[in-house]
DRENDO-1510 file (C-alpha; in Angstrom, 1 decimal, always signed):
<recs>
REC; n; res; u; v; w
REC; 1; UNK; -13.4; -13.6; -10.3 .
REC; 2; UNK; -10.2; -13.1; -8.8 .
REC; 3; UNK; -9.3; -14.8; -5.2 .
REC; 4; UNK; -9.4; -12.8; -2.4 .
REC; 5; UNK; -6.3; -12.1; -0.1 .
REC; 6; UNK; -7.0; -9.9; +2.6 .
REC; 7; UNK; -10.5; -9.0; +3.6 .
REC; 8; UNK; -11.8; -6.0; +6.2 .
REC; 9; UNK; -15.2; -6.6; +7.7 .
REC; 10; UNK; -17.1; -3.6; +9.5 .
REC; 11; UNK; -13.5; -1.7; +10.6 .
REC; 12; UNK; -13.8; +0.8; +13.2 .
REC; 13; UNK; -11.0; +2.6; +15.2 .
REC; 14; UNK; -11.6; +5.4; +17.8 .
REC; 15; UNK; -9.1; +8.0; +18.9 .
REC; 16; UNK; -10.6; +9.4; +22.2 .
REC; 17; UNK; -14.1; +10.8; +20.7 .
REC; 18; UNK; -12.8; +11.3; +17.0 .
REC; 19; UNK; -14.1; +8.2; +15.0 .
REC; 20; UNK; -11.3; +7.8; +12.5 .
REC; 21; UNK; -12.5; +4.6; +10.5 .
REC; 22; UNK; -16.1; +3.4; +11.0 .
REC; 23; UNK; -17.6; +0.2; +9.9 .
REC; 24; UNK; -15.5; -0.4; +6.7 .
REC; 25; UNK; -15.6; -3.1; +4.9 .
REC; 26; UNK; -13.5; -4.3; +1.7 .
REC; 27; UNK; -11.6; -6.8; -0.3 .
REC; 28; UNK; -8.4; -6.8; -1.9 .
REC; 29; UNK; -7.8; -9.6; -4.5 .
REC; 30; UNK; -5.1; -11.1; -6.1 .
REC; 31; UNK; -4.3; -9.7; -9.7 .
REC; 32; UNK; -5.9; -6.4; -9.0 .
REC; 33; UNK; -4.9; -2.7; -7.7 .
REC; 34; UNK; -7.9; -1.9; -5.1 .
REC; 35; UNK; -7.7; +1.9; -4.7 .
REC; 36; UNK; -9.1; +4.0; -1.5 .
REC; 37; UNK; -9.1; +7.4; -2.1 .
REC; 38; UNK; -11.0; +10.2; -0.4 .
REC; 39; UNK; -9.8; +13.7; +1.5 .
REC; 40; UNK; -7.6; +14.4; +3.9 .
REC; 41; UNK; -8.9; +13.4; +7.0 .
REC; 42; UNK; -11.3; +10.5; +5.4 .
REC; 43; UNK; -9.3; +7.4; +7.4 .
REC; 44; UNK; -7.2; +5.8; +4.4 .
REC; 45; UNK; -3.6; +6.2; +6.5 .
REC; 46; UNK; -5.9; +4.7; +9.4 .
REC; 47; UNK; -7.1; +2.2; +7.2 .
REC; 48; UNK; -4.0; +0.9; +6.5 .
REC; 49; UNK; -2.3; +0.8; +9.5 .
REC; 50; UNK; -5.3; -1.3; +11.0 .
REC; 51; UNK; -5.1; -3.9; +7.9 .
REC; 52; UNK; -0.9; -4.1; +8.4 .
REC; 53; UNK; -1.2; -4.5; +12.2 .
REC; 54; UNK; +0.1; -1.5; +13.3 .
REC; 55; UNK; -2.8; -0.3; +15.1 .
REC; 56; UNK; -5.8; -2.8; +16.5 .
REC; 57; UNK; -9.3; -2.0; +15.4 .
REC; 58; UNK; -12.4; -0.8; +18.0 .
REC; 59; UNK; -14.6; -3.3; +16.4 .
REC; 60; UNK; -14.5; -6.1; +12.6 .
REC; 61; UNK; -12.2; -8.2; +11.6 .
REC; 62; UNK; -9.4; -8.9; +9.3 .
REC; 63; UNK; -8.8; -12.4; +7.4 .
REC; 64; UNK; -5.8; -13.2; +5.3 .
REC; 65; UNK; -6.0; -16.4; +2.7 .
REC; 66; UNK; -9.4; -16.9; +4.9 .
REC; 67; UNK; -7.5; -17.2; +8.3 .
REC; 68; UNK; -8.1; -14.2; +10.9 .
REC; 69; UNK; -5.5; -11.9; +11.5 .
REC; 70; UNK; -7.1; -9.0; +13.3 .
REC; 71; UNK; -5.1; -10.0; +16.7 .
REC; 72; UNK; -1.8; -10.2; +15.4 .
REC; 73; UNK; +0.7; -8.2; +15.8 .
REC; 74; UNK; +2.3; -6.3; +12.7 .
REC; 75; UNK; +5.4; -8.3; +12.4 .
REC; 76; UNK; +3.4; -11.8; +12.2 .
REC; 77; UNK; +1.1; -10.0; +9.5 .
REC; 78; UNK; +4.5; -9.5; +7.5 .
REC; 79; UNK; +5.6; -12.7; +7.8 .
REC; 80; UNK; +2.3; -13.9; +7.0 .
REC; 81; UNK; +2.4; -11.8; +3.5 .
REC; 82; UNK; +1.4; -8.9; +4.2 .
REC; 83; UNK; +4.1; -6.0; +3.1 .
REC; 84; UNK; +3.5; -2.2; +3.0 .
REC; 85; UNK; +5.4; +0.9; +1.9 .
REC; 86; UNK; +4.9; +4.1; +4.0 .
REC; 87; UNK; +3.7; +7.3; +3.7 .
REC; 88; UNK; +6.5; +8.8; +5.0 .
REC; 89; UNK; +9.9; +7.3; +3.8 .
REC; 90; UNK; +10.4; +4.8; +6.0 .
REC; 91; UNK; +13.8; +3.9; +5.2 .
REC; 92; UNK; +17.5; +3.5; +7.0 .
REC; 93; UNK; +19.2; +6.3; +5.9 .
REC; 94; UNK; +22.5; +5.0; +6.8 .
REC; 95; UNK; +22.4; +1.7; +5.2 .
REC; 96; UNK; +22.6; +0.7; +1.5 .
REC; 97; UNK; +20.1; +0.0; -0.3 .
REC; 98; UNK; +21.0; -3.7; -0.4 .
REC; 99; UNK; +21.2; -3.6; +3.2 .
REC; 100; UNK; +17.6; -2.2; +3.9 .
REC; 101; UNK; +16.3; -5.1; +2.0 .
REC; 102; UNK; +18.0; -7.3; +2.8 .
REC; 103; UNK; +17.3; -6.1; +6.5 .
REC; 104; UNK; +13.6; -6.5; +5.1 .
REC; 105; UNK; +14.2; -10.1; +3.6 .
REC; 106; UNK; +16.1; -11.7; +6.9 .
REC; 107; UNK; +13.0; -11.1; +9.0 .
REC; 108; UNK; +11.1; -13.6; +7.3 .
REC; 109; UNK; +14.1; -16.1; +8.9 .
REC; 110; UNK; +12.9; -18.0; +11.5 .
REC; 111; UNK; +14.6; -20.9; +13.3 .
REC; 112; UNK; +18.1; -20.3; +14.2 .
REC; 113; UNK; +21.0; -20.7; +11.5 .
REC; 114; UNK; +23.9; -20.7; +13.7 .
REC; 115; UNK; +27.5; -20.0; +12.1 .
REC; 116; UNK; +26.2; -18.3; +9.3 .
REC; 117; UNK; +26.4; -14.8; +9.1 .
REC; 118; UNK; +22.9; -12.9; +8.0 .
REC; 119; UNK; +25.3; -10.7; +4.9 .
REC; 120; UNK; +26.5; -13.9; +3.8 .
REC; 121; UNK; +23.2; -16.0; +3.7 .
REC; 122; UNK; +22.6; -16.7; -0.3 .
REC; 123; UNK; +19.0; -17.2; +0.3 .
REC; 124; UNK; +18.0; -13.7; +1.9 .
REC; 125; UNK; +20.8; -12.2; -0.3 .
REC; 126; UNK; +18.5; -13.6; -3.2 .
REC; 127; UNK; +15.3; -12.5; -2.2 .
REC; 128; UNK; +17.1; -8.8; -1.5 .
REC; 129; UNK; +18.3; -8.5; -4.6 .
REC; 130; UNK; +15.7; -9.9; -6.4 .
REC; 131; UNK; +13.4; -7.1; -5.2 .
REC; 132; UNK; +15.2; -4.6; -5.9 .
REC; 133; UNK; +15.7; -5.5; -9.5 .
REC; 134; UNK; +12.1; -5.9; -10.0 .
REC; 135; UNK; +11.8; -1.8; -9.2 .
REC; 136; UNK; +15.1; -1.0; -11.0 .
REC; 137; UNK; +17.7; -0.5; -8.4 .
REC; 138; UNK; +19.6; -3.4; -8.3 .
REC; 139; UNK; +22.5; -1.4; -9.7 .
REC; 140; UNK; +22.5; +1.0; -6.8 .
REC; 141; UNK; +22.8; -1.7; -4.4 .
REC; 142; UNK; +25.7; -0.6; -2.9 .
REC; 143; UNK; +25.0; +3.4; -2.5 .
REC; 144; UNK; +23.5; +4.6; +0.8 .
REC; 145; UNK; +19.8; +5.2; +0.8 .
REC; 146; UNK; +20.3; +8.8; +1.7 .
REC; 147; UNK; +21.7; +9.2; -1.5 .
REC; 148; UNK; +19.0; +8.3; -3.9 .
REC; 149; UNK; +16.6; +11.0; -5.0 .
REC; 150; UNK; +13.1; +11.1; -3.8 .
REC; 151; UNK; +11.9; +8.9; -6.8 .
REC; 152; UNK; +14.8; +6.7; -6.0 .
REC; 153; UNK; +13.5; +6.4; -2.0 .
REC; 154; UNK; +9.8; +5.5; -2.8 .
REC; 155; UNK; +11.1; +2.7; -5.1 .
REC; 156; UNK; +12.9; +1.5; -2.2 .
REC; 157; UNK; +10.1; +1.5; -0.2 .
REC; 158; UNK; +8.6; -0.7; -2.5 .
REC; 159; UNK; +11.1; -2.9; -2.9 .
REC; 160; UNK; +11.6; -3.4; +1.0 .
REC; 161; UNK; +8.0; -4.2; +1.1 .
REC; 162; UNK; +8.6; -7.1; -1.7 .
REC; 163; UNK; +11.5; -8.7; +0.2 .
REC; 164; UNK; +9.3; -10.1; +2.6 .
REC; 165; UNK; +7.9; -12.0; -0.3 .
REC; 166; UNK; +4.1; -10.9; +0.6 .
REC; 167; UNK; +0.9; -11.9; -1.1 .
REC; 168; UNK; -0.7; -8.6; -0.5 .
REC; 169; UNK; +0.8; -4.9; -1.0 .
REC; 170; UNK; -1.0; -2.1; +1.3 .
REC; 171; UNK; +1.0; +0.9; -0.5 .
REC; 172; UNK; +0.3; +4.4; +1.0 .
REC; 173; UNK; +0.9; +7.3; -1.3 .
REC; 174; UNK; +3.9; +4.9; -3.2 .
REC; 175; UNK; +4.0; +7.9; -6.0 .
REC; 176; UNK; +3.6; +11.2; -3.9 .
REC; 177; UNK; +5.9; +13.6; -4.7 .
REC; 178; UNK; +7.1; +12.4; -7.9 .
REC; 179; UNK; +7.6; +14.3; -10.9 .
REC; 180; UNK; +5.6; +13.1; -14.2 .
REC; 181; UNK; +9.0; +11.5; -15.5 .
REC; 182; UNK; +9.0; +9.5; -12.6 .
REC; 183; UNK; +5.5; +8.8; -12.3 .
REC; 184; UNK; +5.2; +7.0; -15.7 .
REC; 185; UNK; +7.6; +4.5; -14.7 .
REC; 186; UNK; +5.8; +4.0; -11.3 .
REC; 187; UNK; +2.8; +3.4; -12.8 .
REC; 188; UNK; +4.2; +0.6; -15.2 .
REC; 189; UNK; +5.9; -0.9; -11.9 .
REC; 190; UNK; +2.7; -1.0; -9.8 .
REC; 191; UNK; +0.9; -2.4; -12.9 .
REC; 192; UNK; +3.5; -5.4; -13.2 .
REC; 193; UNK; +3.6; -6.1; -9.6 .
REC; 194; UNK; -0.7; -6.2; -9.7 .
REC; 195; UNK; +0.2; -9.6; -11.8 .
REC; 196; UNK; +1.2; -11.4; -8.5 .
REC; 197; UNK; +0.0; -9.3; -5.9 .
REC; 198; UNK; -3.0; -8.4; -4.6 .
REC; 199; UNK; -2.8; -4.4; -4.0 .
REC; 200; UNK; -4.5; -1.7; -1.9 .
REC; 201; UNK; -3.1; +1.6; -2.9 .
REC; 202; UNK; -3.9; +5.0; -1.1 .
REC; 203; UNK; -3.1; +7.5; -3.9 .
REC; 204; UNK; -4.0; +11.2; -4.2 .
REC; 205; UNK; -3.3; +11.0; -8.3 .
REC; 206; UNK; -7.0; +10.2; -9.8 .
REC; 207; UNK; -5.0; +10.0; -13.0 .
REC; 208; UNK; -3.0; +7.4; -11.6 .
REC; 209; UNK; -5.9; +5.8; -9.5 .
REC; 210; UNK; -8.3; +5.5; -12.8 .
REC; 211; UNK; -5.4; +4.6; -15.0 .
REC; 212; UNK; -4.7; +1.1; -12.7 .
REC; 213; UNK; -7.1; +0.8; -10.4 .
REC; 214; UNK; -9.7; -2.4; -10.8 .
REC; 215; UNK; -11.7; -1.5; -7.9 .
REC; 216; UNK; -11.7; +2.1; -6.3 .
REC; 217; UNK; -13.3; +2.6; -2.4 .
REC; 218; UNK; -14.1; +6.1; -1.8 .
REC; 219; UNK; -13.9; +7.6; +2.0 .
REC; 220; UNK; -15.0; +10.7; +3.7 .
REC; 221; UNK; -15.1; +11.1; +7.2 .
REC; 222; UNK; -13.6; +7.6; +8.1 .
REC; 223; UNK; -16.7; +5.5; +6.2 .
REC; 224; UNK; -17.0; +4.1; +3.0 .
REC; 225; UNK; -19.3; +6.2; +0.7 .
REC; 226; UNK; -18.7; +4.1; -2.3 .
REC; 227; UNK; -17.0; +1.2; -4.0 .
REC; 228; UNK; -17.1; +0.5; -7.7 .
REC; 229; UNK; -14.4; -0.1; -11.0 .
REC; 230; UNK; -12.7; +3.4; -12.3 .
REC; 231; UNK; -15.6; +4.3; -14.4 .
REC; 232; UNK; -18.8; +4.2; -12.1 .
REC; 233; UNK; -16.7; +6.1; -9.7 .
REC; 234; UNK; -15.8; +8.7; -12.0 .
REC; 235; UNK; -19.7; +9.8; -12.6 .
REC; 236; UNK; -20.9; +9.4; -9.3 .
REC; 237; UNK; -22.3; +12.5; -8.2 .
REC; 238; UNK; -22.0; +11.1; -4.6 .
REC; 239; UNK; -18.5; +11.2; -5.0 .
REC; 240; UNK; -18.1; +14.1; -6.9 .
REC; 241; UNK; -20.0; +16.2; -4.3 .
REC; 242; UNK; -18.1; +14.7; -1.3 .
REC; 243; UNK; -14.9; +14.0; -2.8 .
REC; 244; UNK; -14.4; +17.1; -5.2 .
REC; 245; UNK; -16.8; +19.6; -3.2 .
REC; 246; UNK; -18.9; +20.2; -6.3 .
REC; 247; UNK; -20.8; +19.0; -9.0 .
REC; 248; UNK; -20.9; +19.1; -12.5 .
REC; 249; UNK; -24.5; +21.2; -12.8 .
REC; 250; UNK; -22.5; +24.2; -10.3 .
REC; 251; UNK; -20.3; +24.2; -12.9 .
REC; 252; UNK; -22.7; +24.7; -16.0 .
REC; 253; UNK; -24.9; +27.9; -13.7 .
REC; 254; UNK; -21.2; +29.2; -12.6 .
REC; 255; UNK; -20.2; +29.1; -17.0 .
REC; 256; UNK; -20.7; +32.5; -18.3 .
</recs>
């Protein structure tokens, strides 16, 4: 069995009376794309910002390499190796695309490094570029971000996250919006970077979810209702009745 990386035990997070995540509890291992899917509403977003640090849960805990995490702050998760892409692009416009990972890369610095300039520093410069060549866009390195496409954006994303050189990937909705001639090639990407990551992925596409997904957790109303592999999730009527609102039987009394 593969290691595990990062581990959630009984999450919960309130927002005033509305329970958003409740008592969830999940593994993501190195080598393998752990997929939480479920409707809108269901707590994934939520999820993940409680497993990156952005927000602190109600109640559980949250261990990384086996040390606890769950009170530290989002910036010491990242530097401890956690990295995540965003629903939302999440991007400096402004900048080039070299410069918002490398942006990403110098925050893993620490200690002072006095007369050198952070542009000129080989190391982070490396690790920048290095990231960006493992999703394809080391040759638009110098264009601003606000010109690549939409495809073009949520590779960024990804590669930003990778700059930080993290052990785990929490990647929310890395594919949405993409066209099937850019999903193909994202789907080859997140199944090379499985190799040496350990990945959660939040994805709407069950295509893509079965396709590279060792593990899938299925949530509805902020708790789990299920984790299995690809295949008992796909013919459980649990989750076809939550999840898809109906079940294969309503379909054979609706057939004329």
């Amino acid at each position: 069995m593969s290691e595990t990386v990062l581990s959630a035990d009984g999450l919960s997070r309130r927002f005033g009376g509305v329970v958003a995540v409740a008592n969830v509890s999940l593994d993501v291992r190195t080598g393998e794309i752990h997929a939480v899917i479920g409707p809108n509403g269901a707590g994934k977003s939520t999820l993940i910002n409680l497993l990156s640090g952005a927000i602190r849960p109600d109640e559980g805990s949250i261990h990384l390499n086996a040390a606890d995490i769950t009170a530290l702050p989002d910036w010491r998760r990242a530097r401890a190796g956690v990295g995540r892409s965003f629903q939302r692009t999440n991007l400096f416009p402004d900048l080039s695309v070299e410069e918002n990972a490398r942006l990403a890369a110098q925050s893993q610095v620490t200690g002072w490094r006095l007369g050198r300039r952070a542009e000129k520093d080989s190391a982070v410069l490396d690790q920048a570029r290095t990231a960006l060549d493992r999703v394809g866009l080391l040759s638009r390195r110098a264009d601003l971000a606000r010109e690549l496409s939409h495809g073009q954006r949520r590779l960024l994303e990804i590669a930003v996250a990778l700059a930080t050189g993290p052990a785990v990937l929490l990647l929310d909705e890395p594919l949405a919006g993409l066209g099937p001639e850019e999903t193909a090639p994202g789907v080859v990407l997140l199944r090379t970077l499985a190799r040496d990551h350990a990945i959660l992925l939040v994805e709407h596409d069950m295509d893509v979810v079965f396709a590279l997904s060792g593990r899938v957790t299925v949530m509805v109303d902020g708790r789990v209702l299920e984790t299995g592999v690809p295949e008992v999730i796909r013919r459980s009527l649990a989750v076809r009745d939550a999840y898809l609102g109906h079940r294969p039987e309503q379909e054979a009394v609706a057939a004329p």
